[in-house]
VEXROKOL-639493 format. One record per residue (C-alpha): x, y, z; residue in three letters. Coordinates in pm, whole numbers, padded with zeros to 5 digits, always signed. Each point is the difference from the previous one (the first is absolute). Example, Ala and Ser with C-alpha at 12.3 -4.5 7.8 and 13.67 -1.06 7.14 Angstrom:
+01230-00450+00780ALA
+00137+00344-00066SER
//
This chain:
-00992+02097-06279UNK
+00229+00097+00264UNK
+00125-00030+00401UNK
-00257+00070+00195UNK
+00292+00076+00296UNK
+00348+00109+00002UNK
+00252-00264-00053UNK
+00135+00010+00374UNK
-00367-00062+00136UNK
-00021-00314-00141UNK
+00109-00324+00160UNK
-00033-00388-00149UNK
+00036-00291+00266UNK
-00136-00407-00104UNK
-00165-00066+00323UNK
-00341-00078-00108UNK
-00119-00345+00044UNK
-00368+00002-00101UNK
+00095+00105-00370UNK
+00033-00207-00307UNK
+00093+00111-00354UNK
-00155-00264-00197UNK
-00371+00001+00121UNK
-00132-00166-00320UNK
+00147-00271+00043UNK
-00269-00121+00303UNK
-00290-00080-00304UNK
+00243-00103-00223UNK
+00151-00244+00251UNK
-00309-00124+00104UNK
-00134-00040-00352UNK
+00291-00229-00077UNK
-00106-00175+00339UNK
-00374-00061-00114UNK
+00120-00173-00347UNK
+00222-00198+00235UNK
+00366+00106-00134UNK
+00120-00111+00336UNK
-00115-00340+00022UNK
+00061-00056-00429UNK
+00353+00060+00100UNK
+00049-00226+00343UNK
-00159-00273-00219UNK
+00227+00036-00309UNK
+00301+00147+00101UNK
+00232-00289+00205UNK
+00367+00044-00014UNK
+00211-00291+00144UNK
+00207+00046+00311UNK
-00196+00344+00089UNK
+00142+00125+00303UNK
+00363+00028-00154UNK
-00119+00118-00322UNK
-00212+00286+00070UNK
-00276-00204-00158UNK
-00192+00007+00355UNK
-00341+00179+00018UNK
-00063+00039-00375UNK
-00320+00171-00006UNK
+00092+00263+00265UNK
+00339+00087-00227UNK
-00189-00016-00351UNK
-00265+00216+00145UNK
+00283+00252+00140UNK
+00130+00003-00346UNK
-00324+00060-00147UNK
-00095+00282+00222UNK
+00306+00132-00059UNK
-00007+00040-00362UNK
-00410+00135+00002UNK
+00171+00310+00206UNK
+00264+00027-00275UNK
+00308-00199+00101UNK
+00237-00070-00263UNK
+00253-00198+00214UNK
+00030-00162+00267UNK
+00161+00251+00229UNK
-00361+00181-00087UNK
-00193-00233+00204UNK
+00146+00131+00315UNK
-00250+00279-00080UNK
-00248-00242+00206UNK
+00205+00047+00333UNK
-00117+00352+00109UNK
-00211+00161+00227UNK
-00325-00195+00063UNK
+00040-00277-00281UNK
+00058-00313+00252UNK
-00349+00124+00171UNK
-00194-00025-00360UNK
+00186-00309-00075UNK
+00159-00271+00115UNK
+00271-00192-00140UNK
+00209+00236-00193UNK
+00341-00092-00119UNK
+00326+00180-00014UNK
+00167+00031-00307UNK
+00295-00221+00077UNK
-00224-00262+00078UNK
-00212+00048-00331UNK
+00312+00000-00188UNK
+00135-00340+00160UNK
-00323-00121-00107UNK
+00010+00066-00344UNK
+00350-00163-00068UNK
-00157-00341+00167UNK
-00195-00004-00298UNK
+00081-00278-00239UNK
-00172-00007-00351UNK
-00272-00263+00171UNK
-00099+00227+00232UNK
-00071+00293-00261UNK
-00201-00245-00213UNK
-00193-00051+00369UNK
-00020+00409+00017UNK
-00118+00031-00347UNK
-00304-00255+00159UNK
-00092+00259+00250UNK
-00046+00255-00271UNK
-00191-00184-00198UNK
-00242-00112+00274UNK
-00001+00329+00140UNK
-00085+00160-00306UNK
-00344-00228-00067UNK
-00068+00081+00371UNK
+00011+00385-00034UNK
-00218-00050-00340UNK
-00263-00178+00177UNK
+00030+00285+00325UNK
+00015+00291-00180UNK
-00083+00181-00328UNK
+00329-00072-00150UNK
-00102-00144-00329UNK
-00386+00044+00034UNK
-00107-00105-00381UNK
+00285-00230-00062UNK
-00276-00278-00042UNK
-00040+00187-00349UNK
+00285+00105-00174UNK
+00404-00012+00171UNK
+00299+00059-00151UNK
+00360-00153+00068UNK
+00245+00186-00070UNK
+00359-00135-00023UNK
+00355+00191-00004UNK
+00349-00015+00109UNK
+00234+00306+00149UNK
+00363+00044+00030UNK
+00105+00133+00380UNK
+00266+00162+00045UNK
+00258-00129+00272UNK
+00373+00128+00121UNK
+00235-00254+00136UNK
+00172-00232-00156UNK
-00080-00279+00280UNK
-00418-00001-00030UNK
-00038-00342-00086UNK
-00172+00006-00422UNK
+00092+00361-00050UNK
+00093-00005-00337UNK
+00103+00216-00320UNK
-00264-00080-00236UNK
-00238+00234-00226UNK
+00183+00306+00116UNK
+00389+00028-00112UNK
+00192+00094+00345UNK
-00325-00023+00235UNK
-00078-00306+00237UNK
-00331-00072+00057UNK
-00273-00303+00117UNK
-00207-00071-00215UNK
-00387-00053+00189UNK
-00328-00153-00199UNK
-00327+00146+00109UNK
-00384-00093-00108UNK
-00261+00241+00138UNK
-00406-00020-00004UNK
-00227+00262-00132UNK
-00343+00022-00115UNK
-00126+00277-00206UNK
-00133+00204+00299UNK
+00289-00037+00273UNK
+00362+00045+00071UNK
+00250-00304-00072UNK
+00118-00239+00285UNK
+00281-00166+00043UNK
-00059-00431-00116UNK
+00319-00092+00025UNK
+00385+00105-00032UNK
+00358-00219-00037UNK
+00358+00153+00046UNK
+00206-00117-00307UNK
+00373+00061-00072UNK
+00090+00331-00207UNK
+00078-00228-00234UNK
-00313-00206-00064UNK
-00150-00005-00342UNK
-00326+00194+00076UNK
-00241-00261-00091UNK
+00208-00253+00236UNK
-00275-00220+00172UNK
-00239+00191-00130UNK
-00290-00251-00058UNK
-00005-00153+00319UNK
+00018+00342+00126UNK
-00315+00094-00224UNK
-00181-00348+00159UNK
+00059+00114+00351UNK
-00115+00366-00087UNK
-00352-00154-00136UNK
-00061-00239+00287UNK
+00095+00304+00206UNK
-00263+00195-00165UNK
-00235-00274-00008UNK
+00036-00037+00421UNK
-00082+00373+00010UNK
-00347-00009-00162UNK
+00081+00055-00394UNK
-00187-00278-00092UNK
-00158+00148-00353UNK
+00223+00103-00317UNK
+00310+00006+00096UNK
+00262+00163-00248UNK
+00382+00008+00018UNK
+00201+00289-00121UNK
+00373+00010-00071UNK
+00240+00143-00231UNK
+00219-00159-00263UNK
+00232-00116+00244UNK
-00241-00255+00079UNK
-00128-00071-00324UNK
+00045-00426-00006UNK
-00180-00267-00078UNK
+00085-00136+00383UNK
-00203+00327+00151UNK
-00300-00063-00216UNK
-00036-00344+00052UNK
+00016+00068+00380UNK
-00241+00225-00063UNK
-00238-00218-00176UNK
+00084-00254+00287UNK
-00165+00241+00224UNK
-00269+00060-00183UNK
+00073+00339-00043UNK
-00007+00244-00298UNK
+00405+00139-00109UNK
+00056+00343-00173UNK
+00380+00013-00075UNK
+00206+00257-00198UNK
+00181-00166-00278UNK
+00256+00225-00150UNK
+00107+00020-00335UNK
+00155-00337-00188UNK
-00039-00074-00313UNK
-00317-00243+00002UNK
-00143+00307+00180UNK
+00069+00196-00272UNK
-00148-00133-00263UNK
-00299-00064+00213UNK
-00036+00373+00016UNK
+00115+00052-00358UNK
-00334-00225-00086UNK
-00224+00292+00140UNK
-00213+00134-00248UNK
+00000+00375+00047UNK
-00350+00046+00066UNK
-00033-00213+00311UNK
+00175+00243+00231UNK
-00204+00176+00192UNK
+00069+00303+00197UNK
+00031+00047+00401UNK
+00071+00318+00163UNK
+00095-00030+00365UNK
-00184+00198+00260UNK
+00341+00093+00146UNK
+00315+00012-00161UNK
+00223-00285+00025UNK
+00417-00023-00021UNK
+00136-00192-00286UNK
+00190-00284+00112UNK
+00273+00021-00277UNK
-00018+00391-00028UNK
-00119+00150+00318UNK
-00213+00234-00211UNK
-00374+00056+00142UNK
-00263-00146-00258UNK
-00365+00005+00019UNK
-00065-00134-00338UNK
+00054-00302-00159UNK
-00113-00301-00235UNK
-00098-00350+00150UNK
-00122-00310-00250UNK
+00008-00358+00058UNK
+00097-00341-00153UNK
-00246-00228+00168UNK
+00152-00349-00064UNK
+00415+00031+00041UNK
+00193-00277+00087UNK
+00309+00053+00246UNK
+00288-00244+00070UNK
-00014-00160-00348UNK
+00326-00093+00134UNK
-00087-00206+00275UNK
-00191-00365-00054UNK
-00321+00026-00114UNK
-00186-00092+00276UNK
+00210+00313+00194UNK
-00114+00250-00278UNK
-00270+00252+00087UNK
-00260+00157-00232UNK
-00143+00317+00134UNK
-00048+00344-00059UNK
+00278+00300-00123UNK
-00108+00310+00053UNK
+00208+00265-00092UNK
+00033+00393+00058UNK
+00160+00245-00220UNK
+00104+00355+00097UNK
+00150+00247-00272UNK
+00391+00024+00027UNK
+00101+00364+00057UNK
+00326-00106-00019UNK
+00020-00070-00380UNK
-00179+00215-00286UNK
-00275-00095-00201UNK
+00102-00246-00316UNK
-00073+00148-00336UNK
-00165-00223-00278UNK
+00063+00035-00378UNK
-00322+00198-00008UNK
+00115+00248+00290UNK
-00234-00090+00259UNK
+00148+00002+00321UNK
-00067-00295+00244UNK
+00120-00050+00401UNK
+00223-00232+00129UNK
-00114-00237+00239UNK
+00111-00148+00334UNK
-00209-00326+00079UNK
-00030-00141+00357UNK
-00162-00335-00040UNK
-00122-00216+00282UNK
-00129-00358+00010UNK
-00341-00102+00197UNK
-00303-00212+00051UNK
-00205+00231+00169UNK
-00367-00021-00031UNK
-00027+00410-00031UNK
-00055+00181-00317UNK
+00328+00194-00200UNK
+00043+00298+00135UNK
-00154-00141+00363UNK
+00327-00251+00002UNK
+00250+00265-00104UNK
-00108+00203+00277UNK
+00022-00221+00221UNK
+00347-00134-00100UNK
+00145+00406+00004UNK
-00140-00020+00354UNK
+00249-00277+00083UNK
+00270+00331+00100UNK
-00221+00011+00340UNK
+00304-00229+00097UNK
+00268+00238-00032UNK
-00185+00208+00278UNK
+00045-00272+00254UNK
+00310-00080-00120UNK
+00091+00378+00045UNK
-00196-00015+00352UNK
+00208-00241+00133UNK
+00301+00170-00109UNK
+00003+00308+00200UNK
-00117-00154+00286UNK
+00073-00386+00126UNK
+00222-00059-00301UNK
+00221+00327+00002UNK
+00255-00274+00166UNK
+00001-00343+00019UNK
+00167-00039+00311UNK
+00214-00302+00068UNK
+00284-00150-00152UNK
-00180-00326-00030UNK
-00226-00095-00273UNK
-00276-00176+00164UNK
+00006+00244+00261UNK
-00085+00269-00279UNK
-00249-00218-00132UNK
-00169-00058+00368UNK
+00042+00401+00000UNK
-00217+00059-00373UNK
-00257-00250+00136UNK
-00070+00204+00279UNK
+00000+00328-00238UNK
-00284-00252-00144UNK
-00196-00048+00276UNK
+00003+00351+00151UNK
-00028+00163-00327UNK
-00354-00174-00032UNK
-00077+00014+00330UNK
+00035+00454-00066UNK
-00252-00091-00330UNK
-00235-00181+00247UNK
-00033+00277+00278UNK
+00018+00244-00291UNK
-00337-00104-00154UNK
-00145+00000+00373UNK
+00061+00395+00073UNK
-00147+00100-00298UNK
-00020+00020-00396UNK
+00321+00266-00023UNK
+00205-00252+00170UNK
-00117-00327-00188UNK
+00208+00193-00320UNK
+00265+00168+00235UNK
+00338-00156+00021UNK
+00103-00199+00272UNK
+00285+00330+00068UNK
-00337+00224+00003UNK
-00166-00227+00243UNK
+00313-00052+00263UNK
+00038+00387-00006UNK
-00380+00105+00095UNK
-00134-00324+00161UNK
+00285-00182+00135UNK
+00257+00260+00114UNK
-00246+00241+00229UNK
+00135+00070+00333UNK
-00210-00021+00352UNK
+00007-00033+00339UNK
-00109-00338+00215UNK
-00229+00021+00270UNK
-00075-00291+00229UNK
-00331-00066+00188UNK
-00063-00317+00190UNK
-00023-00225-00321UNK
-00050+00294-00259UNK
+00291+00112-00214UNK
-00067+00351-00134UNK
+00192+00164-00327UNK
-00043+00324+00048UNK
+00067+00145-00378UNK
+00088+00343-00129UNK
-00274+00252+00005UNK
-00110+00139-00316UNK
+00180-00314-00220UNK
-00141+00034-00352UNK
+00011-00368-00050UNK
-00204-00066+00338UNK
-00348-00181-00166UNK
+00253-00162-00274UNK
+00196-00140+00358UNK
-00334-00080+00199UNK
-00129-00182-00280UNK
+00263-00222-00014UNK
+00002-00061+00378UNK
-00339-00069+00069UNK
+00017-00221-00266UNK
+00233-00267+00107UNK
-00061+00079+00414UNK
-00372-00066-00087UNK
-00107-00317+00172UNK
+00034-00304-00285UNK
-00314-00063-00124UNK
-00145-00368+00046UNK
+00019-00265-00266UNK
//
């Protein structure tokens, strides 16, 4: 590729009205409109004392925010990408920066827990609207993680040195939704200090998460997954509270051991994974390994009886590279082994339940999602102002999964930074008619039926009840 004419016949002047940058974000607006984000938030959302606050008008600054982050702001400066050309003609009641930024430090930790309401009703109401989580009645999975974020200043409010020697971070909780056909959605996040012990609040957490998934349609087997961080007698019983299956990586202690020491040699039986998967502890790819179960193991034997839990253990083995082969008396050479045991009561056969369990890394995607886009800052030197500001990463980070699965099966799988770059972030030019507003789009556009489809899906007239 190259100039088409000579540097000094080319001229740039921003004197276009009619244009906007962000075109996707007319469906995608009005898809959040149809499942009623709006109105969720006038009717949860009240801060005291409003109109000196910056609490005023809620819905029309949450949905700013929102908006905002679907066409890839990371801060709040970003939002002022809303403000150009054409952009008050497709909408109406866009908000400046300043003012979204005075209205995330009115936050106070009540009105977050009044946000995180929003998302979850906003979440069953895109479920029931659109083929987000279309066979969750079957089989869902909850997944549940923590992160450490990064932060600079010493004044951010619960910025703290924890995990990492020298590096301050915030320390969020997440739970997503999958099923074993679809893409995970946000059910629910909390902003912790860097220094919270990961499983801090985690069963209440895991409570909300279910009811959350139970509000957006996964009303059959419900399993969830977690790793050894939140392996506790508190996170299964508020599982079992929920009716709801756990699968939970245990670690190694010494109980554990000798469970695993009790395995008779020939009950392992081999899996080899269709794709190659990282070692946790190595980083090596495997695609062979060694699962066998103990079906009746008892966890928490030191906890009250009445707290213990009898379940299943199943545990995989992969060969350590790492260490040679021991030698017996009569010279035969056997591996060492690395075990990675998990604890569940899920109703799916061995090697069923292990896969499942491995699949509980889907998180890490989100997790890495969010991260270089919404969450490459958290903006504000206030904590419940971050916390207002991950909430939102919440809402429009499902809200992307939603209008994903409406233009098409590539975008149901895509990332949320894959659908803001071809759906949301295509340029065109507004035409007005009488009552008619026309986007005229760029002609040939590769993702064109992918963008119709979408559009005619949530402009369609609502159907009747």
């Amino acid at each position: 590729m190259q100039s088409s004419h000579a540097a000094s016949m080319v001229c740039a002047e921003f004197d276009e009205p009619n244009v906007i940058a962000d075109a996707g974000l007319v469906p995608v607006v009005r898809l959040s409109e149809r499942v009623r984000l709006p109105y969720l938030v006038s009717q949860a959302v009240r801060i005291a004392g409003a109109g000196k606050s910056g609490g005023a008008n809620p819905a029309a600054k949450v949905m700013s925010l929102v908006a905002a982050m679907c066409a890839g702001a990371d801060s709040v400066e970003d939002a002022d990408r809303l403000r150009h050309g054409a952009m008050p003609v497709a909408f109406h009641g866009i908000r400046a920066p300043s003012t979204l930024g005075t209205f995330l430090r009115s936050f106070t930790h009540g009105h977050v827990l009044q946000l995180h309401a929003v998302h979850r009703r906003f979440l069953a109401e895109l479920a029931a609207h659109t083929p987000l989580l279309p066979d969750a009645a079957e089989v869902a999975f909850i997944d549940v993680d923590s992160t450490h974020k990064r932060v600079f200043g010493r004044t951010k409010q619960g910025a703290q040195v924890g995990r990492f020697k020298g590096v301050r971070t915030l320390h969020p909780l997440l739970a997503t939704i999958c099923t074993p056909t679809t893409r995970p959605v946000l059910a629910g996040v909390r902003l912790r200090q860097g220094k919270a012990a990961d499983a801090r609040g985690a069963p209440r957490f895991v409570t909300e998460a279910v009811a959350t998934a139970i509000e957006a349609g996964c009303t059959g087997v419900r399993i969830v997954r977690a790793d050894s961080k939140f392996y506790s007698a508190d996170v299964v019983a508020a599982c079992r509270r929920r009716r709801t299956h756990f699968s939970i990586t245990t670690g190694m202690n010494p109980s554990i051991q000798r469970a695993i020491t009790s395995i008779s040699q020939d009950a392992w039986r081999p899996i080899r994974y269709p794709r190659a998967v990282v070692d946790p502890d190595t980083g090596e790819l495997i695609s062979e390994a060694e699962v066998a179960e103990i079906p009746a193991y008892t966890a928490f034997t030191g906890r009250p009886k009445a707290e213990q839990v009898t379940a299943r253990l199943i545990v995989r083995r992969v060969v350590d590279r790492a260490k040679p082969a021991v030698e017996t008396d009569q010279g035969e050479l056997f591996p060492v082994w690395r075990y990675h045991p998990f604890f569940t009561d899920s109703p799916f056969e061995t090697l069923q339940a292990e896969r499942q369990h491995r699949h509980h890394a889907i998180i890490e995607q989100v997790i890495a999602d969010g991260k270089g886009g919404p969450l490459a800052h958290l903006p504000s030197g206030h904590f419940n102002a971050n916390a207002a500001w991950l909430t939102c990463w919440a809402i429009s980070y499902n809200l992307l999964r939603a209008a994903g699965t409406l233009a098409g099966a590539f975008y149901a799988k895509a990332t949320t930074a894959t659908i803001s770059q071809h759906i949301i972030c295509v340029p065109a030019r507004l035409a007005r008619s009488a009552r008619r507003l026309t986007l005229h789009l760029p002609e040939p556009w590769r993702r064109q039926e992918s963008w119709l489809q979408l559009f005619r899906a949530v402009h369609a007239p609502p159907t009747s009840a």
